[in-house]
C-alpha positions as CSV (number, residue, x, y, z in Angstrom):
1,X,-12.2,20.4,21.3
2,X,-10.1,17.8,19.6
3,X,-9.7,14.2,22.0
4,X,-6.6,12.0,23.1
5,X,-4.6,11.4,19.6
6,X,-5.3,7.4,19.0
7,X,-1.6,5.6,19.3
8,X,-0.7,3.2,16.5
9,X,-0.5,-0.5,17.4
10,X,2.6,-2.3,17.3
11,X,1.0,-3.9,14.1
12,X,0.7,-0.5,12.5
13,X,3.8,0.8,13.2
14,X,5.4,-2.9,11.8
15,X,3.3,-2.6,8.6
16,X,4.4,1.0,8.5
17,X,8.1,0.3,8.6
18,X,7.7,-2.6,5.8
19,X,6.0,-0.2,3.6
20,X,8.0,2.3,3.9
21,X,10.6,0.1,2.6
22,X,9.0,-1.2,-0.3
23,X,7.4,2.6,-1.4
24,X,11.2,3.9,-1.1
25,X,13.2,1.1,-2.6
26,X,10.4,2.0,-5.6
27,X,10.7,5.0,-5.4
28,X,14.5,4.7,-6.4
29,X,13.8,1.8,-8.5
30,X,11.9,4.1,-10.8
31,X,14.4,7.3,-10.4
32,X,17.2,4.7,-11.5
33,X,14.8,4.1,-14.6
34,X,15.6,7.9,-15.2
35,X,11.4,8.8,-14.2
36,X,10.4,11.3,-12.3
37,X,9.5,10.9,-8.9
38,X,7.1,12.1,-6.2
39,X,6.5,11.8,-2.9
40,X,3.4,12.0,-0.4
41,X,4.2,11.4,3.7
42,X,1.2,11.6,6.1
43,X,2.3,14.4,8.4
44,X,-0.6,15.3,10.8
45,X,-3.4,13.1,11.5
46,X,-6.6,13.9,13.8
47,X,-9.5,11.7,14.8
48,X,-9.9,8.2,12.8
49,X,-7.3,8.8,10.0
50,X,-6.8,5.2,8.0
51,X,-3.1,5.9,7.9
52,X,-0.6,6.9,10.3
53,X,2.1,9.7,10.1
54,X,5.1,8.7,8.5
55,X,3.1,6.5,5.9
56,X,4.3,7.5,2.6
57,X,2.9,7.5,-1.2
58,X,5.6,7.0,-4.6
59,X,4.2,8.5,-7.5
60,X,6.1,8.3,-10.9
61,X,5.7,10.4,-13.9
62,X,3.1,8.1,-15.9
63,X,0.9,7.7,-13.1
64,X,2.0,4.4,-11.4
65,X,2.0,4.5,-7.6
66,X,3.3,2.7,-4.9
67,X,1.8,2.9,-1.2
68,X,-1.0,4.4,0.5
69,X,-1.4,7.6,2.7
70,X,-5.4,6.8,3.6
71,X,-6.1,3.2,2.4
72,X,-7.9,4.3,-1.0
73,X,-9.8,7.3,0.0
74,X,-7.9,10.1,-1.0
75,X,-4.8,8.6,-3.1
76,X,-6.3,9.9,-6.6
77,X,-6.6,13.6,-5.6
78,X,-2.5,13.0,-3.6
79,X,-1.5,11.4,-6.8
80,X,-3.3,14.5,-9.2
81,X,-1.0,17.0,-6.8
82,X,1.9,15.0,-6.9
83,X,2.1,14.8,-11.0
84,X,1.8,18.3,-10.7
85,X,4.8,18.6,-8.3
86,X,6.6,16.2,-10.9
87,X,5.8,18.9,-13.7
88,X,7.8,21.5,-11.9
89,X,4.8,22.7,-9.1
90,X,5.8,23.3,-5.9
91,X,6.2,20.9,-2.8
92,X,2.7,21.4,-1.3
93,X,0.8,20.5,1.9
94,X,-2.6,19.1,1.4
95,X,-5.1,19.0,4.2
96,X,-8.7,16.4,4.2
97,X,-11.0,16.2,6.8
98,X,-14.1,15.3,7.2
99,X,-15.6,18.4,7.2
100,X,-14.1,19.7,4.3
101,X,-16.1,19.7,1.2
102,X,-13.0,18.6,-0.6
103,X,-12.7,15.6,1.4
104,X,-16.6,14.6,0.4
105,X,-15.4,14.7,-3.1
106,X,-12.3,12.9,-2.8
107,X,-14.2,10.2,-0.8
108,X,-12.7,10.6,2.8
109,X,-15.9,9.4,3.9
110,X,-13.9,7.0,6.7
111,X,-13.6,10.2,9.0
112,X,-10.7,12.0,10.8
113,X,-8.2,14.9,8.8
114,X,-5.0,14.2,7.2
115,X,-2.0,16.5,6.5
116,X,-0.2,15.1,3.5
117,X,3.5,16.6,1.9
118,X,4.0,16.1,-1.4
119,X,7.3,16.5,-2.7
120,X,9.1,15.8,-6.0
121,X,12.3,13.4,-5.6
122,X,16.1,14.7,-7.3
């Protein structure tokens, strides 16, 4: 039986606004460069998730990214989905937990699950 959802702190949430501003601003920077674009949000967290909801990833066509949606433990395999939502896959909802084999070999090792959307940007 899952416990109490932790609340972020007010320095969490004020990190989280600031990078939310810097991953969108580029985010456009790099659609205004005429690359394509991707996007990951943190949608759901459980347990001891490094990231908040709402904390976003920019992805760009040659790789490059921007953000963080668990603080370096899962970004490679969100950035491997999101260049192939960029190459005309569809938006996609990726769940790690702890539990899950997948998140073992991603390196989610720091506990908790994460929901994660991954979307391409017009």
């Amino acid at each position: 039986m899952p416990g109490p959802r932790p609340r972020a702190t007010l320095a969490q949430v004020t990190a989280t606004a600031h990078d939310l501003d810097a991953v969108l601003a580029q985010a456009a920077a790099w659609r205004a460069e005429g690359l394509g674009v991707a996007l990951a949000t943190v949608v759901r967290t459980w347990g001891s998730s490094p990231r908040p909801a709402g904390s976003k990833l920019a992805v760009n066509q040659r790789g490059e990214f921007v953000g963080s949606v668990s603080g370096g433990c899962i970004e490679g395999a969100v950035i491997t989905e999101a260049l192939e939502v960029m190459a005309g896959g569809a938006p996609r909802v990726l769940a790690f937990g702890v539990s899950d084999a997948t998140a073992w070999e991603v390196g989610l090792a720091c506990g908790g699950k994460v929901e994660i959307f991954v979307e391409a940007v017009a």
